[in-house]
N, C-alpha and C positions, 0 to 999 in steps of 0.2 A: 777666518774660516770661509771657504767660499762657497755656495749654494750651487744644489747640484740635482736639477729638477730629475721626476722619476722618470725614466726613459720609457718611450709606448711601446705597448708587445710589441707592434705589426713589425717596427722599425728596429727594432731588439733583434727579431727575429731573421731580419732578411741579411744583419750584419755577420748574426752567427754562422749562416748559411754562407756568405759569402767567402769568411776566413776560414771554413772547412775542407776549403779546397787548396789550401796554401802547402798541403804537408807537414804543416805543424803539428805539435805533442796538444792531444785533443786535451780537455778539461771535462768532470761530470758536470751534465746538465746542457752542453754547447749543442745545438743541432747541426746535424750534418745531412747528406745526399750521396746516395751511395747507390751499387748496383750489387743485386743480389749474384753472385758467382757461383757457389756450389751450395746444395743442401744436400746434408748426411744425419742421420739417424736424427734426434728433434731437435739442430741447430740449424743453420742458413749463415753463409759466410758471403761477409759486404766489403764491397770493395769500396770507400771513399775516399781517397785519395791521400791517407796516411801512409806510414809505412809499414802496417801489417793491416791484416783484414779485420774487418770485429766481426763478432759472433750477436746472434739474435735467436731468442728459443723461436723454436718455430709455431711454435700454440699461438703465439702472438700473430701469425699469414694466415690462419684458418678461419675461417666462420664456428657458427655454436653449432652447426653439425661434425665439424669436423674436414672440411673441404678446404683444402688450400687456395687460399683468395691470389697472391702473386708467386710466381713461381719464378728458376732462373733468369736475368736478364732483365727484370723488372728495375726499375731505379726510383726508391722510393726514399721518402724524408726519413730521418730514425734522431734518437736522443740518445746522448752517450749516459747508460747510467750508470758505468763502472769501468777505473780505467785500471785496478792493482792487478798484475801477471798480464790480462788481457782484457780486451774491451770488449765489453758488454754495453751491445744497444738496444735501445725499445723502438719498437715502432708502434703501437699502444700510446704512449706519454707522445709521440711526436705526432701523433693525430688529435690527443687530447691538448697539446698544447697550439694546436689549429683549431680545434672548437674553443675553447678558450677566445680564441681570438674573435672567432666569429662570436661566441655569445658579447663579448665587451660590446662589437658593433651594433649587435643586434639590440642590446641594453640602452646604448646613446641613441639609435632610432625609434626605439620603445618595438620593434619590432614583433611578430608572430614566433616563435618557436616552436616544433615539436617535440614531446619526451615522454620516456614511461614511467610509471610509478614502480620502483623496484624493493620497496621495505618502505614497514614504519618506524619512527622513532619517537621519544619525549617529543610531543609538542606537534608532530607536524608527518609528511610522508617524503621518503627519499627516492628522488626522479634522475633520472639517467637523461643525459641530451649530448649524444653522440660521443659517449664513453663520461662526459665531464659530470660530477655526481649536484646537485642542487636540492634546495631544501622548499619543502611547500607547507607553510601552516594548515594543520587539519581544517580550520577555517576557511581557507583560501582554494580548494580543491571543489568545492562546489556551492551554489548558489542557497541550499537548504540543507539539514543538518541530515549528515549521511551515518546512518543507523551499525549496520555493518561497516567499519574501515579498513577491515583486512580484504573484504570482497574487492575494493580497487585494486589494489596488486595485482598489477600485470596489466593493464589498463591504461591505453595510450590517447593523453591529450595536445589540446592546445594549450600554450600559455605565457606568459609575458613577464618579462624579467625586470621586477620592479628595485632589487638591490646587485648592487656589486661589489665583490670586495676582493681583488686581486691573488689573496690568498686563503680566502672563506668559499669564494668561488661566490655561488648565485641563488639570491631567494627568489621564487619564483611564485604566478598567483594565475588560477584559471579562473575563481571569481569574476577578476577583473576584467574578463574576456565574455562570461553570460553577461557580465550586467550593462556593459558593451552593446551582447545583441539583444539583450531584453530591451535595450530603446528601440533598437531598428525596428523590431518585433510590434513595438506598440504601433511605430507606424505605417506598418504591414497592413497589422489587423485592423486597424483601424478602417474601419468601413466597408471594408472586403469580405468579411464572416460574421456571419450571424446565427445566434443559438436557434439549433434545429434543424440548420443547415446541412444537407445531403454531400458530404465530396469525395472525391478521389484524390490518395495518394500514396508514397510505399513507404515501406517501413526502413529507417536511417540506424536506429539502434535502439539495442533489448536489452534489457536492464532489471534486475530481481520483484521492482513496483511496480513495471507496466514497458510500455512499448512508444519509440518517440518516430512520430510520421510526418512527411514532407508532404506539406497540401497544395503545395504553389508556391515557394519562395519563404512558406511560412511553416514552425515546425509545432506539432502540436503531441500530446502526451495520449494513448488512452493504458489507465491506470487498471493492473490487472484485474481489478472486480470489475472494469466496464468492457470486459470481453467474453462475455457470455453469460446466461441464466444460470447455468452450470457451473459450479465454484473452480477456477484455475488455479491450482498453485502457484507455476512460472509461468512467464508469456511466452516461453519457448514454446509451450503445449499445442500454443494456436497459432505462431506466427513466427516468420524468421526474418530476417533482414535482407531487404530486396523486394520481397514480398506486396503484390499489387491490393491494397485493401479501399474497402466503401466505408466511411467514418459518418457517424453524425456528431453535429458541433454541440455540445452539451453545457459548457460554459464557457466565459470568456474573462477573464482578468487582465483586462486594457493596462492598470497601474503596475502588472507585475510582467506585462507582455507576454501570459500564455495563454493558451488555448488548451482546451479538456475535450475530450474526444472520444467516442462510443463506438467500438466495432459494430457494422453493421452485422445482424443474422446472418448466416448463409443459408437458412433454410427457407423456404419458401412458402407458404402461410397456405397453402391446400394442402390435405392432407399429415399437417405437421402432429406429432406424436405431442397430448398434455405435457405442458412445462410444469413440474413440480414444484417450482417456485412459486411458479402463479397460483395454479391450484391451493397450496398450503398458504398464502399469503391472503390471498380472499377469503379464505376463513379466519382470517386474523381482526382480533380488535386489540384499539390504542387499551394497555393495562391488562393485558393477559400476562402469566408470569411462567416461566421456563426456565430449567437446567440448561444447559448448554455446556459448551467445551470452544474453549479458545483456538480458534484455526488457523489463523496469522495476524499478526501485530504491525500497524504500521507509525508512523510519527504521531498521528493526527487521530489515533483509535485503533482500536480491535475485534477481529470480524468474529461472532462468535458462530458456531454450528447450534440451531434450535433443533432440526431434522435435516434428514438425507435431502443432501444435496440444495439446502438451504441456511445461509449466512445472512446476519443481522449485523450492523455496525454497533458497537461497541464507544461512543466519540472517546476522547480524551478526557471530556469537560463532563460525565455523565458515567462517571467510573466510580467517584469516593466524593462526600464529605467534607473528611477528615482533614484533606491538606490539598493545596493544589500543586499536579503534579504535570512535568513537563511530557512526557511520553506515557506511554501505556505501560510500557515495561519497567517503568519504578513499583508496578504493582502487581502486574499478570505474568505470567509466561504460556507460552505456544501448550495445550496439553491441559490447562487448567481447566478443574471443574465451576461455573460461577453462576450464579444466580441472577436471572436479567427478566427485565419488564419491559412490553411492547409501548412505545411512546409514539410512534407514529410509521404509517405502510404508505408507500408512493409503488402502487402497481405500475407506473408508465413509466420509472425510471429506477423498478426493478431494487428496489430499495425499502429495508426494513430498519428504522430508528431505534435502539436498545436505551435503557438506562439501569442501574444497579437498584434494588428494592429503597437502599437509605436514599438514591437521590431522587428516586420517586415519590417517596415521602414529601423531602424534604422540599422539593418544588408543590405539593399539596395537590388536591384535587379539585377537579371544577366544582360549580354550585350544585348538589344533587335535586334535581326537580321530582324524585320520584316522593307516591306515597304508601300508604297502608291501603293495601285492596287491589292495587295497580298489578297485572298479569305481565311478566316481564319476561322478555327472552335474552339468552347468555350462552357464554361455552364456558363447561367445567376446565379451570385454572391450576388447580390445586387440590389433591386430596387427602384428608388428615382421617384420623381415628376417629375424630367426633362431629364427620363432616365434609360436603364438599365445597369448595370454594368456585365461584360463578363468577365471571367478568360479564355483568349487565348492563356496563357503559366505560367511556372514556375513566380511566384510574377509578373504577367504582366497583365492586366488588360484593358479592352479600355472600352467607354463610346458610349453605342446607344442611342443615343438622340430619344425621343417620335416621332419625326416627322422625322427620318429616319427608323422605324419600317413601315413593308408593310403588318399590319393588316386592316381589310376592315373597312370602314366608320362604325363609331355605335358600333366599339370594344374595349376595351381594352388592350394595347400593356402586361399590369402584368397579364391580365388572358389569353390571349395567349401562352405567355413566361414565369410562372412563377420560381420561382427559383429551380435550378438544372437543367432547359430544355437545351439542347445541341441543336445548330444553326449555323449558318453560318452565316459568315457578311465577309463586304467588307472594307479595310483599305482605308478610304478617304482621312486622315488626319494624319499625326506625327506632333510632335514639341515637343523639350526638352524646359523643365519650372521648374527651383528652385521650392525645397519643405523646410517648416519647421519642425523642431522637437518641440514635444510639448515647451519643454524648450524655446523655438523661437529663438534658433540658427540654423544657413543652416546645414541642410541636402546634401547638395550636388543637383544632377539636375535626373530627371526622365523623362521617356518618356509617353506625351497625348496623348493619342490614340483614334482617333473619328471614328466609325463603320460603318456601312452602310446596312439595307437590301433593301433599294431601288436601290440603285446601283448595289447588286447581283442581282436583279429581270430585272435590265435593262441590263444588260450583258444578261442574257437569253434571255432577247427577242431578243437581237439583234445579239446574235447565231442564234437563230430559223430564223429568217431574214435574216443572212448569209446563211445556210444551204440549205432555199427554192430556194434563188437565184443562190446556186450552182446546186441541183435538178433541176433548169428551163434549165439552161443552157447546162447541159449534157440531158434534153430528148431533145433541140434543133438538137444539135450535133447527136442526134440516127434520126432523120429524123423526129422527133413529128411536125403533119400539121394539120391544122383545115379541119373541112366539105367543106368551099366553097375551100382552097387549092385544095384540092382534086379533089372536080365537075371542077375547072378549068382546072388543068392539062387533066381531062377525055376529056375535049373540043377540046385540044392543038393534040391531038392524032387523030382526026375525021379530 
């Protein structure tokens, strides 16, 4: 038996072309070279140098609007793909079997490709590179785990052809192309940007999580909550691609090669109208507790709504408990009502820290330094039937009972106090009392804190009581004497 190695496209193909011109009886699959001669109603008739003409649907000469790309007289490559009554050619397969060619080469130089993502399927997405169809593992499509995978479709990248297989065609990977430029990237940044950093650059591309900007050779992200005080839903809202923007450098991640990035304001700081963010957020303390509503979810956490036109992060790590979980969406959805505690406010980078009530718990509270007698101020947190709940420190909280509230007969203590009101009360009462964890293992012990504004009010007065009693005694001491004092002394004198 004699060995009979695989023959290479390139040389496959220029033999096929060359016996197409002999006038031989064509064979399916041979390529040939032909000249378009007549088009009628949706065929196009080739002349290649056989003895009848072939036929070609004409959908195959148009573009996707419908424009015919070659018209008579053209002389173009075609594939015979049927030869019973009459020959039917492609010129479709005889382009895709020249990309073909050029992907092989391009596979043995490891070269650059471009393609679109046209569908998904089991396992991966399916990419178009100049008609020839290729396979890209869902992992392989981006550097970090992409939330939505239908929002690619349609979405044209870079990317490098790491398999080949003659009749499978080609796996393909853009991974391997960021992680490529994430080295060049580290030594970009390296030493050139620094957090805090003022720069200019435009915007390269807009993306559902934020906006990617060219600083200088170097490309950096700002992620749609770092573009404005004002909650964005898309970064379409504020910016388009092309687009001239001021960034400041916010973080820097040297090991992963990027760079994090803050649209600047565009307002200008005279005259500018209160940021409701701000506003609302200076009245915040760490352990205040809120309703909220979930406003968008991202990998890494979820932003919840506390008030208008104010978002609190949500992390991933400060969500449940109960199990750990990779994304926010094994537990939440967009629209949900949820229950969040303030853990920490960053006013200069426009940032409010959230956590879930169990894993405020469950991380405990600081040492409480307060005592019995101690005048304390807080914002109403919480309001129950038997009481309002006060945030008086970091995770620390005390309980005004209804009938230690010193609103007037016929009022109510929630529409006096309602929540966020800042008060004063009096510490009547401590006592450390075991708490459970949902799971109904101990927690450890907390401290109860029972409030008082009666007893602030009775402290006042009995200031004011002490103060007249020192006023009486010092106008005694200045010689203060009534009217008959007086006439009698005048007597004592006669």
């Amino acid at each position: 038996m004699t060995y009979r190695p695989t023959p290479d496209p390139t040389s496959e193909m220029s033999e096929l072309m060359e016996t197409s011109f002999s006038g031989r009886t064509t064979s399916t699959g041979d390529i040939v070279s032909g000249k378009i001669v007549k088009i009628t109603g949706e065929a196009a008739f080739v002349d290649y140098g056989a003895k009848s003409e072939g036929m070609v649907n004409l959908a195959e000469l148009k573009d996707e609007h419908g424009g015919l790309l070659h018209d008579v007289g053209a002389t173009l490559d075609f594939v015979v793909a049927e030869t019973k009554g009459y020959v039917r050619l492609s010129f479709r397969d005889a382009q895709a079997g020249k990309a073909r060619v050029a992907l092989k080469e391009a596979w043995k130089k490891q070269e650059t490709v471009r393609g679109r993502v046209v569908g998904i399927n089991k396992g991966g997405y399916e990419v178009r590179i100049d008609g020839v169809r290729a396979f890209c593992p869902l992992s392989q499509l981006a550097d970090r785990f992409i939330q939505d995978p239908q929002s690619m479709v349609g979405e044209e990248f870079e990317f490098r052809i790491t398999e080949w297989d003659d009749h499978k065609g080609a796996v393909v990977s853009r991974r391997a192309l960021l992680e490529a430029e994430r080295e060049k990237n580290k030594e970009a940044i390296a030493g050139r940007v620094q957090v805090g950093e003022v720069l200019q650059g435009h915007v390269t591309q807009i993306r559902d999580f934020g906006a990617f900007v060219d600083i200088g050779g170097i490309e950096g992200l700002i992620h749609v909550s770092e573009m404005g005080k004002k909650r964005v839903k898309h970064p379409s809202e504020r910016l388009n691609v092309g687009d001239a923007v001021e960034v400041t450098v916010v973080k820097i991640e040297l090991d992963k090669g990027r760079v994090a990035l803050r649209l600047r304001d565009a307002e200008g700081e005279g005259g500018a109208a209160a940021d409701p963010f701000v506003e609302f957020a200076k009245a915040l303390q760490p352990g205040q507790r809120f309703t909220g509503t979930v406003a968008r979810i991202q990998t890494y956490g979820a932003f919840v709504s506390i008030a208008p036109e104010v978002d609190g992060l949500l992390h991933v790590s400060a969500i449940t408990t109960a199990k750990r979980i990779n994304t926010p969406e094994e537990v939440l959805k967009v629209g949900e009502t949820v229950e969040v505690v303030v853990e920490s406010v960053d006013l200069q980078k426009n940032r409010i820290a959230l956590c879930t009530p169990e894993v405020f718990e469950k991380r405990g509270a600081p040492a409480v330094t307060f005592e019995v007698g101690q005048i304390v101020k807080g914002r109403v947190s919480r309001i129950e039937r038997f009481g309002l709940f006060v945030d008086i420190g970091p995770r620390t909280s005390g309980l005004l009972p209804m009938n230690e509230c010193d609103n007037e007969r016929g009022t109510r203590a929630e529409d006096i106090y309602p929540i966020g009101t800042e008060l004063e009360c009096k510490i009547i009462e401590m006592e450390d009392v075991p708490f459970e964890g949902k799971d109904g293992k101990k927690g450890g012990m907390r401290k109860k804190i029972r409030l008082s504004r009666k007893a602030l009010k009775g402290d006042s007065e009995a200031e004011d009581f002490r103060a007249w009693r020192q006023q009486q005694t010092v106008e005694q001491k200045r010689g203060t004497a009534t009217l008959g004092d007086l006439f009698a002394k005048q007597l004592q004198r006669r």
